[in-house]
C-alpha positions in Angstrom: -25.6 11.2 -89.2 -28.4 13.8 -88.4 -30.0 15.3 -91.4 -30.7 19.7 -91.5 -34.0 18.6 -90.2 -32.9 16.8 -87.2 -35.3 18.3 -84.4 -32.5 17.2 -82.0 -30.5 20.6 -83.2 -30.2 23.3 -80.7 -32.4 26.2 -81.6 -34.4 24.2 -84.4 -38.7 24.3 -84.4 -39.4 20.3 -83.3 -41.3 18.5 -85.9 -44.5 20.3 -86.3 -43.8 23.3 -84.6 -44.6 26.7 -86.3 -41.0 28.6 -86.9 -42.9 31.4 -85.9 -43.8 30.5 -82.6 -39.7 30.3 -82.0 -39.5 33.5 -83.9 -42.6 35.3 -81.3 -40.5 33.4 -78.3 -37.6 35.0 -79.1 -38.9 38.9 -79.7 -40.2 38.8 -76.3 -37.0 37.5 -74.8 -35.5 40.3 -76.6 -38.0 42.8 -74.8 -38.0 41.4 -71.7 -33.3 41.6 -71.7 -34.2 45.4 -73.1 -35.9 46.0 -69.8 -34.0 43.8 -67.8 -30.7 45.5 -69.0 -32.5 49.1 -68.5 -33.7 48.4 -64.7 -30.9 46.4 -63.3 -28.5 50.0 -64.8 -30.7 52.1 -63.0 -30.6 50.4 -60.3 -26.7 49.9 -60.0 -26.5 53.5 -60.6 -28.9 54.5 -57.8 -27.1 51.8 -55.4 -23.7 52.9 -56.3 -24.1 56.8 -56.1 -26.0 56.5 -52.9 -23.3 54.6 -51.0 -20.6 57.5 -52.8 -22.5 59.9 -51.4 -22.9 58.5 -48.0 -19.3 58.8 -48.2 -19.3 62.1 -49.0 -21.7 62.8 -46.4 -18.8 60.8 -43.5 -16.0 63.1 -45.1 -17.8 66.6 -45.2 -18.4 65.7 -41.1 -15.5 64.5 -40.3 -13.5 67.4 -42.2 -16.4 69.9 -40.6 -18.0 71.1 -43.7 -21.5 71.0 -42.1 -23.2 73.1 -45.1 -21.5 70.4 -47.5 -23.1 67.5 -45.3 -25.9 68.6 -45.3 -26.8 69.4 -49.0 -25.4 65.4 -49.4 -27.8 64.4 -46.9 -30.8 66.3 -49.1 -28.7 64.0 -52.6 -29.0 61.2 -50.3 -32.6 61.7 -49.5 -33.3 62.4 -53.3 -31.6 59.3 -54.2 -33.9 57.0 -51.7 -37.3 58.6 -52.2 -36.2 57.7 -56.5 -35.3 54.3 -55.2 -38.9 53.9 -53.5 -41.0 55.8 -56.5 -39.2 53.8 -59.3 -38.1 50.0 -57.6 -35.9 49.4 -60.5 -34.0 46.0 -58.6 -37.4 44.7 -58.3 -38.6 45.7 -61.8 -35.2 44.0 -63.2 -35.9 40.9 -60.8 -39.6 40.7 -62.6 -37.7 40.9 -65.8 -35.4 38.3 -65.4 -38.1 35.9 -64.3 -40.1 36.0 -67.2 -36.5 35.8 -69.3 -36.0 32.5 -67.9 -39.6 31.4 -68.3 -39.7 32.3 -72.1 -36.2 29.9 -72.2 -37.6 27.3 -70.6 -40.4 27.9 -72.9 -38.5 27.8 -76.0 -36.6 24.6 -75.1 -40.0 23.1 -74.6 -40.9 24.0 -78.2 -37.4 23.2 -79.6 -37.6 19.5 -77.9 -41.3 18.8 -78.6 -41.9 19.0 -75.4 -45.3 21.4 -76.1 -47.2 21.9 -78.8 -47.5 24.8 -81.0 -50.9 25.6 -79.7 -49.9 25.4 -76.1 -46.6 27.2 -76.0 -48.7 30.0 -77.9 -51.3 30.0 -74.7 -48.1 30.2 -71.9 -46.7 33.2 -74.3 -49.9 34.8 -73.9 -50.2 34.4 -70.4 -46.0 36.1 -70.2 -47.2 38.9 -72.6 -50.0 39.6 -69.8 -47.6 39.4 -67.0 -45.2 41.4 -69.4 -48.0 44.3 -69.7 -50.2 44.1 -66.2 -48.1 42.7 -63.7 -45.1 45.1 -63.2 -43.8 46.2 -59.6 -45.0 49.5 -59.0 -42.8 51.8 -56.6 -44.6 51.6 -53.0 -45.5 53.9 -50.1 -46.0 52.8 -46.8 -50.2 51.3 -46.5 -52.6 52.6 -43.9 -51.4 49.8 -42.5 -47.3 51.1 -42.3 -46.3 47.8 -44.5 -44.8 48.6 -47.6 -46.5 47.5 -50.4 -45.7 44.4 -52.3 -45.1 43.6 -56.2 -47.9 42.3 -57.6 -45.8 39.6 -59.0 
């Protein structure tokens, strides 16, 4: 039978792990789903009231309501340009990436797989990414690429 200290236990600090490296784990998990959640809205409301208003746009020509089209086309426009200045898909992409490393961190901890002192260094290293290395919304280079997320 395992005993309450069994470091087998889902979610339990392995044997001489500091609880509150879990605990640290876990807050920026919680940070990183706050502006997962945040970004990936955004960008399903961008996406979605785009396409609804490309529709709009179809039905306003093809009922002749050119004033009506073209006042859609100017939403449409705005729409884009906030897609470009604020990449939210790419910002909730960033997001979910470090999610998934913190995880794999914290099963690392939770099976001894790391020590306390190491799993502190890699959450150091996400906290930097977390702070430095967000996408930034992009114009077009000198060059007429687009630019790139740093990360």
């Amino acid at each position: 039978m395992a005993s309450q200290h069994d470091s087998a236990v889902p979610g339990s600090p392995a044997e001489g792990v500091e609880p509150g490296v879990l605990a640290e784990i876990k807050t920026f998990e919680e940070q990183c789903q706050a502006r997962y959640r945040f970004n990936n809205a955004w960008d399903v409301v961008l996406t979605v009231g785009g396409i609804l208003v490309g529709v709009g746009v179809v039905a306003a020509g093809a009922y002749a309501v050119s004033k009506l089209a073209a006042i859609l086309g100017a939403v449409i426009t705005a729409i884009f340009s906030a897609q470009r200045a604020f990449p939210f898909g790419q910002r909730a992409q960033f997001y979910r990436s470090l999610i998934g490393q913190s995880s794999n961190l914290r099963t690392d901890v939770t099976t001894n797989l790391t020590t306390a002192e190491a799993a502190a260094t890699t959450l150091k290293s996400l906290r930097l990414d977390f702070a430095q290395q967000l996408p930034r919304g992009g114009t077009p280079g000198a060059d007429g690429q687009h630019s790139q997320p740093v990360h």
